[in-house]
Z-matrix of the N, CA and C atoms (Angstrom, degrees):
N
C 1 1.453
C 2 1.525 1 109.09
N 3 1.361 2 127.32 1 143.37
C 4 1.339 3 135.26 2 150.28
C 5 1.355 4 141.29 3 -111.01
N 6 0.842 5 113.65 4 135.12
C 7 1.977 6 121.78 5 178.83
C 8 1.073 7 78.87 6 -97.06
N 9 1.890 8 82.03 7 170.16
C 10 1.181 9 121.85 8 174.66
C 11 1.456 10 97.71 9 -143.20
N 12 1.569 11 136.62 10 119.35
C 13 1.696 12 131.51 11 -165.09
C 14 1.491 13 94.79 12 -120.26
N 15 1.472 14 126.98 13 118.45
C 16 1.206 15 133.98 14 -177.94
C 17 1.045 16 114.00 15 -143.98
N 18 2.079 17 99.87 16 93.30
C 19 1.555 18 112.34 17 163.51
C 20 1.798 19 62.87 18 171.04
N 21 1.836 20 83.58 19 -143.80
C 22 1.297 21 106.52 20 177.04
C 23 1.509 22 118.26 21 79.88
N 24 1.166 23 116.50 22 -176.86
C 25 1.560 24 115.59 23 -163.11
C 26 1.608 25 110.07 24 -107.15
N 27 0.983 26 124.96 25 133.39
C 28 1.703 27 135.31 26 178.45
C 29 1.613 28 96.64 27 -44.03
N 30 1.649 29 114.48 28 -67.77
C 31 1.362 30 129.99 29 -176.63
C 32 1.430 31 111.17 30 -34.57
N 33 1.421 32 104.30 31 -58.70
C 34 1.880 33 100.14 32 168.32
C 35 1.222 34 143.67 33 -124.19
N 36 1.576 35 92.91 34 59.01
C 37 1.230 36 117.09 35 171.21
C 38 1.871 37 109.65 36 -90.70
N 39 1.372 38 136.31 37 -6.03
C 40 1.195 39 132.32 38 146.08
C 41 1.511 40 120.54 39 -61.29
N 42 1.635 41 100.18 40 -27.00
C 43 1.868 42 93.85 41 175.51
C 44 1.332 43 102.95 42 -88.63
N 45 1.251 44 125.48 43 -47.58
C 46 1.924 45 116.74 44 177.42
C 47 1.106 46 89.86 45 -39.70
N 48 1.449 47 150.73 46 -69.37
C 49 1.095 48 120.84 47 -165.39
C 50 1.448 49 154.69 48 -38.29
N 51 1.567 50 82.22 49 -57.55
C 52 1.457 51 121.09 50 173.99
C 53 2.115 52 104.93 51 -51.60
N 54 1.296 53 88.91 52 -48.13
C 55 1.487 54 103.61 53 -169.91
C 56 1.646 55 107.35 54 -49.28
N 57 1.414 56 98.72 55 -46.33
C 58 1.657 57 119.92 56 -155.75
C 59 1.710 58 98.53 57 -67.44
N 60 1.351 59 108.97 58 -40.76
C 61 1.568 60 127.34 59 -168.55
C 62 1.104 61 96.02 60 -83.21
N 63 1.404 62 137.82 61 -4.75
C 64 2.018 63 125.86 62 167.18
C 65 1.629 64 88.19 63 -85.99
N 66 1.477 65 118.11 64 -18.97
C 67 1.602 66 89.92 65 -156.24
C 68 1.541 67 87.26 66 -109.97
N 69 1.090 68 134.40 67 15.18
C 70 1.555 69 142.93 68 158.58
C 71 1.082 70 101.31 69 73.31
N 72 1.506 71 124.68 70 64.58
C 73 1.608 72 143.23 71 -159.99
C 74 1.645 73 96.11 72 -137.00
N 75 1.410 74 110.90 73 133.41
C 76 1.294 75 111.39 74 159.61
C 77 1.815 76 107.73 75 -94.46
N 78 1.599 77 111.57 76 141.67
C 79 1.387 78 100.28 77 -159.34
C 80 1.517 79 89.59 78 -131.17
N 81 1.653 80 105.74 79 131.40
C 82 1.992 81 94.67 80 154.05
C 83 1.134 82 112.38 81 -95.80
N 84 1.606 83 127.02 82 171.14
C 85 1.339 84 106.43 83 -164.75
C 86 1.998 85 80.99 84 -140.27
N 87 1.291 86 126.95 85 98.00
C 88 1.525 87 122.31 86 179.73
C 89 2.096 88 86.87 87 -99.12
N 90 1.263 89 107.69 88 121.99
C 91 1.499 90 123.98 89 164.89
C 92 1.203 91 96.23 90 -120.32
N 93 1.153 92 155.33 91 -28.47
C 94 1.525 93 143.29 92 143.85
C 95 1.159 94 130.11 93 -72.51
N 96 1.325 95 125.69 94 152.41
C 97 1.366 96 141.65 95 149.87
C 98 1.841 97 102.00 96 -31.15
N 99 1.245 98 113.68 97 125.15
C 100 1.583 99 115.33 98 143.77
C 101 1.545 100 118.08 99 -162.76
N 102 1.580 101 105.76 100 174.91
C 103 1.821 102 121.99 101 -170.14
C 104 1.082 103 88.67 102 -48.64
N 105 1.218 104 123.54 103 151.06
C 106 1.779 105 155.55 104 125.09
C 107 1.621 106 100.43 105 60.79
N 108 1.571 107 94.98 106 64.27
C 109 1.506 108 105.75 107 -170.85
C 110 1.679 109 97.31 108 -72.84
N 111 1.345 110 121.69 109 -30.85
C 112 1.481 111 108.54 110 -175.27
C 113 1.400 112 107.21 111 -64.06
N 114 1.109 113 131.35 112 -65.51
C 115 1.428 114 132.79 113 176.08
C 116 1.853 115 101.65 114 -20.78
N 117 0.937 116 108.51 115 -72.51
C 118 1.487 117 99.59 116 177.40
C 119 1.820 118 116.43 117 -48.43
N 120 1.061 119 124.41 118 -43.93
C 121 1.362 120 130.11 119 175.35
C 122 1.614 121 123.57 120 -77.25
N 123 1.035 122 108.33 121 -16.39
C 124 1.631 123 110.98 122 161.34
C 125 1.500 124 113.06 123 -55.11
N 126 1.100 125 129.64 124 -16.74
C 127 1.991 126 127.27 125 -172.70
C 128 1.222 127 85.19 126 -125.03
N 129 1.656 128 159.70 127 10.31
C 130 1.721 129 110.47 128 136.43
C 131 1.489 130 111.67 129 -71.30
N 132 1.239 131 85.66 130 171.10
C 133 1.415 132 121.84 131 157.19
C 134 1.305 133 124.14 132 -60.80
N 135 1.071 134 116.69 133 -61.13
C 136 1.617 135 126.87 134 176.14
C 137 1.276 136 107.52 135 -151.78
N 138 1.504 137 101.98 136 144.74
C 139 1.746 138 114.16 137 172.31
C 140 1.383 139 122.89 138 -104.22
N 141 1.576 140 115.38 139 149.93
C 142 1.849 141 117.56 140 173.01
C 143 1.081 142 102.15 141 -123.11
N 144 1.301 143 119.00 142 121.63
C 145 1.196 144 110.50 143 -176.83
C 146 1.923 145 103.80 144 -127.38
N 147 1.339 146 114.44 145 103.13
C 148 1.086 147 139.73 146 -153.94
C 149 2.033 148 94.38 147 -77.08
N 150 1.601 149 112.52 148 92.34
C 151 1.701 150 112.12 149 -163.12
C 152 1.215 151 105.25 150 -75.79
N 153 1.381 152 145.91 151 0.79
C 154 1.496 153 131.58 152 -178.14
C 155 1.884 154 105.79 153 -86.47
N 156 1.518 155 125.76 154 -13.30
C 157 1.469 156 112.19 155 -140.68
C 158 2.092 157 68.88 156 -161.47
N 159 1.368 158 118.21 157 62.97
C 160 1.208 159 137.53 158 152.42
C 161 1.369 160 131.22 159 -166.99
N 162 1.468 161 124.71 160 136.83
C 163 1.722 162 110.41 161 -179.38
C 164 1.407 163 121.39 162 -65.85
N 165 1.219 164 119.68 163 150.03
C 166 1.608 165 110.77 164 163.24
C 167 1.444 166 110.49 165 -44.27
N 168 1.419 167 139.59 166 -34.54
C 169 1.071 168 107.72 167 -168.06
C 170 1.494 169 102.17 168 -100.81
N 171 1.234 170 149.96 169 46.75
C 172 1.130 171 147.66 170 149.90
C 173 1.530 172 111.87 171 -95.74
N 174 1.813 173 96.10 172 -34.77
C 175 1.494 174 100.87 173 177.87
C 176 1.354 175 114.43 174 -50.65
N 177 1.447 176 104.92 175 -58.32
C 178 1.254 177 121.74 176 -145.92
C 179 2.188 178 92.55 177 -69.83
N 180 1.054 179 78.38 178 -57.63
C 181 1.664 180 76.22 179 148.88
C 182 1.537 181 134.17 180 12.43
N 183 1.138 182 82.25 181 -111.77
C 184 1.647 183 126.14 182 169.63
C 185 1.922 184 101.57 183 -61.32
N 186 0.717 185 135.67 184 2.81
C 187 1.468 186 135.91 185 -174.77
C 188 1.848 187 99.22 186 -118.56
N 189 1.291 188 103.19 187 -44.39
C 190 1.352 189 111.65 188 172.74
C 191 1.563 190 112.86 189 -45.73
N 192 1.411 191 107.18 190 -74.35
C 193 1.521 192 122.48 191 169.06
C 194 1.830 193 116.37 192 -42.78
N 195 1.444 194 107.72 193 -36.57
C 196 1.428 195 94.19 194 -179.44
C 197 1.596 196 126.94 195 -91.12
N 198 1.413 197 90.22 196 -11.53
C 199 1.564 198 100.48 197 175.62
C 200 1.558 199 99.76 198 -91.74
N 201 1.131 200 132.75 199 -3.99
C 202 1.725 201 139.02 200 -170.94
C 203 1.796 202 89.53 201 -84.88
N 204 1.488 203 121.36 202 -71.46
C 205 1.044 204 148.02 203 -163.09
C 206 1.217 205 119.04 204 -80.26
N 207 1.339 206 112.18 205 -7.86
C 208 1.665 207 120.51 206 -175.46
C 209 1.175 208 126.15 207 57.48
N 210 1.404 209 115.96 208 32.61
C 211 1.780 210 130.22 209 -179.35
C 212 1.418 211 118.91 210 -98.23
N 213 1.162 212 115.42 211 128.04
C 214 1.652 213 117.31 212 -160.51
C 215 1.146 214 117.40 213 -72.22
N 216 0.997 215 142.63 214 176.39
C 217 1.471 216 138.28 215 -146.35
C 218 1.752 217 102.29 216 -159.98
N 219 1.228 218 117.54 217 121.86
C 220 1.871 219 116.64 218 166.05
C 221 1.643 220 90.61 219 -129.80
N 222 1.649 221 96.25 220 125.15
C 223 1.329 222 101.30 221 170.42
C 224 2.072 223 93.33 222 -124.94
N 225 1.633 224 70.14 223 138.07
C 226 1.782 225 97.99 224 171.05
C 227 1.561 226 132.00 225 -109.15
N 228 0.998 227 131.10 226 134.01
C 229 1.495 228 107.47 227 -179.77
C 230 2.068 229 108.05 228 -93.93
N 231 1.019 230 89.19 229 -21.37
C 232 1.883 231 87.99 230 159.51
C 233 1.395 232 123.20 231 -56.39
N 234 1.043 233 112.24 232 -174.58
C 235 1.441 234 120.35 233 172.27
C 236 1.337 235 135.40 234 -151.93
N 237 1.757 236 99.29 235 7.67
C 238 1.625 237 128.03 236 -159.74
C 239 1.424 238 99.54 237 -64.71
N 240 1.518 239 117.29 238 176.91
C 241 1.486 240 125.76 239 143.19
C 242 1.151 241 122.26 240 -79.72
N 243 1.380 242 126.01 241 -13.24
C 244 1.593 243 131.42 242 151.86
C 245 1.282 244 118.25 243 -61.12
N 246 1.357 245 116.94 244 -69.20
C 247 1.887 246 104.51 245 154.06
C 248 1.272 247 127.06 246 -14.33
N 249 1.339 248 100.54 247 -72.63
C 250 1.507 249 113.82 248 171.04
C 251 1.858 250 133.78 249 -33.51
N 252 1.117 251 81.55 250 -65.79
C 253 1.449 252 112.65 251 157.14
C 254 1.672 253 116.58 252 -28.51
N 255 1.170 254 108.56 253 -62.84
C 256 1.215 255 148.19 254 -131.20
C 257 1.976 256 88.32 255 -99.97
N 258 1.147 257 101.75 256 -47.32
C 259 1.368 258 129.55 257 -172.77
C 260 2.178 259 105.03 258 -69.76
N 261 1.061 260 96.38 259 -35.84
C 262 1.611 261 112.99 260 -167.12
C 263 1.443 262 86.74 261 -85.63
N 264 1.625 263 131.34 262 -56.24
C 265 1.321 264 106.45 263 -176.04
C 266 1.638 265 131.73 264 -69.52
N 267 1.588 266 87.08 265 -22.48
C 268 1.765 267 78.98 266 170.87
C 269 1.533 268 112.20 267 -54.20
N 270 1.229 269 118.97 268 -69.84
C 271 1.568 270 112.85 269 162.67
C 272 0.785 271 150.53 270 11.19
N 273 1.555 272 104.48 271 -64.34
C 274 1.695 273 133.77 272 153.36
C 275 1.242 274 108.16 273 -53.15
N 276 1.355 275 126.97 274 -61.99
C 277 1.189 276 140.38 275 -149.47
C 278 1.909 277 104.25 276 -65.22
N 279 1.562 278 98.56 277 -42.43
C 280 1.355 279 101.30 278 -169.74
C 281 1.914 280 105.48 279 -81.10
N 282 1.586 281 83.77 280 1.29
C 283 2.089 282 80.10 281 -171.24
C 284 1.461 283 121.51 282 86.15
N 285 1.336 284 122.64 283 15.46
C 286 1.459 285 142.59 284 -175.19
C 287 1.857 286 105.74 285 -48.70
């Protein structure tokens, strides 16, 4: 399975990682703004898109592409590795 995690903090973006790889997840991790972010987000699986520490227009973005592609969407306004965390088991939970 792959995410795609878009927001979140630069600082812990080595633990999203880390986190994603206990749950045997390949993870991208966009905490910045960049070009032709959908193109990259068309091949996960599912997106997190962490709403306190992203612009509207990345959101809106990324919402475009998942409602295009039919890829599920958990939006958080945190930004923790508990969120995160937290975020990977729904996933599981739903059978993702």
């Amino acid at each position: 399975m792959s995410i795609a995690l878009i927001g979140g903090m630069d600082r812990l973006e080595r633990h999203y990682l880390e986190e994603a790889q206990r749950a045997g997840i390949s993870l991208q991790v966009f905490t910045k703004s960049q070009t032709n972010i959908a193109a990259k987000l068309k091949k996960a699986d599912a997106i997190v898109i962490f709403t306190n520490k992203v612009s509207h227009r990345v959101k809106s973005e990324a919402m475009q592409v998942a409602k295009a592609h039919n890829i599920p969407v958990i939006m958080h306004h945190a930004c923790g590795v508990c969120t995160f965390r937290n975020c990977l088991e729904c996933f599981a939970a739903q059978g993702q």
